[in-house]
Each structure stands twice: as C-alpha cells, then as structure tokens.
N, C-alpha and C positions, 0 to 999 in steps of 0.2 A: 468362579472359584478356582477351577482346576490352571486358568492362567496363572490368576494369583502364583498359586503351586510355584506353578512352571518358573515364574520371573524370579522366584526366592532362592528355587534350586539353580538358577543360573547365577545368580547372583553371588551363591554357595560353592558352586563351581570356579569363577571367575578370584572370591578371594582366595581359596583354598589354593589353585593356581599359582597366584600371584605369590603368596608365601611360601609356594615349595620352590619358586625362581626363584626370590628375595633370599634364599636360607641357602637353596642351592648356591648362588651367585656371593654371600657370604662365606660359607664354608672353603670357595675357590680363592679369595680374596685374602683370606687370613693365613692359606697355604702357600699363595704366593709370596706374602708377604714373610712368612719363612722362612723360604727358598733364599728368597732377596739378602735378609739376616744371615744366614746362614753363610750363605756364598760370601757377603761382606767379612764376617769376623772369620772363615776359616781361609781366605787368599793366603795362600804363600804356605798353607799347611797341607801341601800336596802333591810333594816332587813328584810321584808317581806319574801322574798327568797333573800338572798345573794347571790344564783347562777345566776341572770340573767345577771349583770355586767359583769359577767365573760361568761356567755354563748354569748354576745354582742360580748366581746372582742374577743374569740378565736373563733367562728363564722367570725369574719371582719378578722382575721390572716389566718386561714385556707382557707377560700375564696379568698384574694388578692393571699397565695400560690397556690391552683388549677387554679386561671388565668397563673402565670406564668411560672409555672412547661411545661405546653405542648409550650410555645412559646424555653425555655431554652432545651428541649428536641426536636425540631424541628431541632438545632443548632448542637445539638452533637450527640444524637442518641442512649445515654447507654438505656440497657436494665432496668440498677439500677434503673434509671428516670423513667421507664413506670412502674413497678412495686409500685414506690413510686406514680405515680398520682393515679395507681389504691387505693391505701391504703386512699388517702388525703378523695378520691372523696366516696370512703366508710364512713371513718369517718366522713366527712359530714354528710350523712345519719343519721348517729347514732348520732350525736350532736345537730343535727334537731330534733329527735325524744325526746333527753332528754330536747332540749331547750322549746318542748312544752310543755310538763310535768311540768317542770319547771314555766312557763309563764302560763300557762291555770290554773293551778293549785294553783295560785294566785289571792286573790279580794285584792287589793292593797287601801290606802287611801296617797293621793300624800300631804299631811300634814305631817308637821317633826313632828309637837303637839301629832302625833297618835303612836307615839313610835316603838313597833313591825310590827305592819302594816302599817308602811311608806313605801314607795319605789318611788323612782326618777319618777318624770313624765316620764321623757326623757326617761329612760332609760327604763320602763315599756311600755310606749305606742308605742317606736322603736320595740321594742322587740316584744311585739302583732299584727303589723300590719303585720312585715315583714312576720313574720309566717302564720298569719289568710291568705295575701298576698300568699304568700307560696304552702299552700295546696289548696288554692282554683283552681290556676295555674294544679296544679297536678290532681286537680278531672277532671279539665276542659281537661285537656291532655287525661284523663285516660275515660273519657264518648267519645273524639272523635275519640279515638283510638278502642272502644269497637263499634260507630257508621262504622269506617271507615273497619274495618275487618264485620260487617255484611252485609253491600254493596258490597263489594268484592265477601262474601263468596253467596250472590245474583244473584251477576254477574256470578261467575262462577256455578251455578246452571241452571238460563237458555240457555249458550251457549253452552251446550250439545247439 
C-alpha cells in the first residue's frame, strides 16, 4: 500500500512539474512575442537610440527561437540542434549586454515635439523594465548561489 502511496505522489510530483515548466515556458513565449510586436511596430520611433526597437525586436525573435529549439530537438535529436541552442542561448547573452548599453545609456523624452530625444514610451519603458527586471533576477540568483555554496562549504567544515 505505502508504494502505492509513493508512485501516486510521484506521479503528482512529476505532473505538477511539468505544468509549472509548461506555464513557465508560456508565460516566456507570449513575452517574447511582445517584445517582437513591439520592437516591429515602434522601428523608426526612436531617434534617441534607434537601436532599442530593434534590440526589442530580435530580443522577442531570438527568445521565442531558444524556447523552441530544445522542444524541436527533443523530437529529433541532431547534434546540429544542440550546437545551434548553445549559439542562440550565447547570443542572448551578448544582446542583453548590448540591449543594456543601449537602453541605460539613454535619458529618453517621450514627446515627438523633442525631436532627437524622443523615443517611444512603449518601446523605452518595455525595454527598461524588462532589463532592470532582468539583472536584478540574476543578482538575486547570483547572492543565493554565493549564500548557498557558503552553507554547504559550513556544513561540510564541521562534519569532519
């Protein structure tokens, strides 16, 4: 009986799982695709930096392609596929890094009247959260990863 148990909670486990990837990996999807909109219809509404539109847009293309790349390569299995998620999931990296530059690196006035320094609410303020959003996620990973390896490195100090 108590297997029983055991195989139902696992089983409970594994769907539960599965729908908080499935919802997670939705939620990602519909944001990128956003981004993608967004960057499309605000081009050219951005003298401030002209790159953020574009940094929106292939930020929301590259992102919808890293979600689907690992489910298309689950399917088939080439080697070609896993070398291109590693490239995707790189360039991420590196288009993050320029989209902040980009983005940070702008005091925007959201007035058309202000000529060079206009830039798209939309498209400015997407573009700022996601990012500010972004690194803050990664600090907060990157302090409980530095908290979680000195507990460890704790524990295994006084079970000598």
């Amino acid at each position: 009986m108590a297997d029983e148990e055991q195989k139902r909670l696992n089983n409970l486990k594994i769907r539960v799982n599965n729908a908080s990837v499935i919802t997670s990996l939705a939620l990602f999807f519909i944001l990128n695709l956003i981004m993608l909109v967004i960057g499309y219809l605000e081009k050219g509404e951005c003298p401030a930096e002209e790159k953020i539109p574009l940094y929106l847009f292939v930020a929301g293309a590259v992102g919808i392609l890293s979600k689907l790349l690992p489910f298309v390569n689950n399917k088939l299995n080439f080697t070609v596929i896993h070398g291109l998620i590693v490239f995707v999931y790189l360039f991420e990296i590196v288009w993050t890094i320029m989209g902040s530059l980009w983005v940070y690196g702008t005091t925007p006035n959201y007035e058309k009247s202000s000529g060079s320094k206009y830039c798209s609410k939309k498209a400015y303020l997407l573009s700022f959260w996601l990012l500010t959003t972004h690194w803050l996620l990664l600090f907060i990973f990157f302090v409980l990863s530095c908290v979680y390896c000195l507990l460890l490195d704790r524990s295994r100090t006084y079970d000598v």
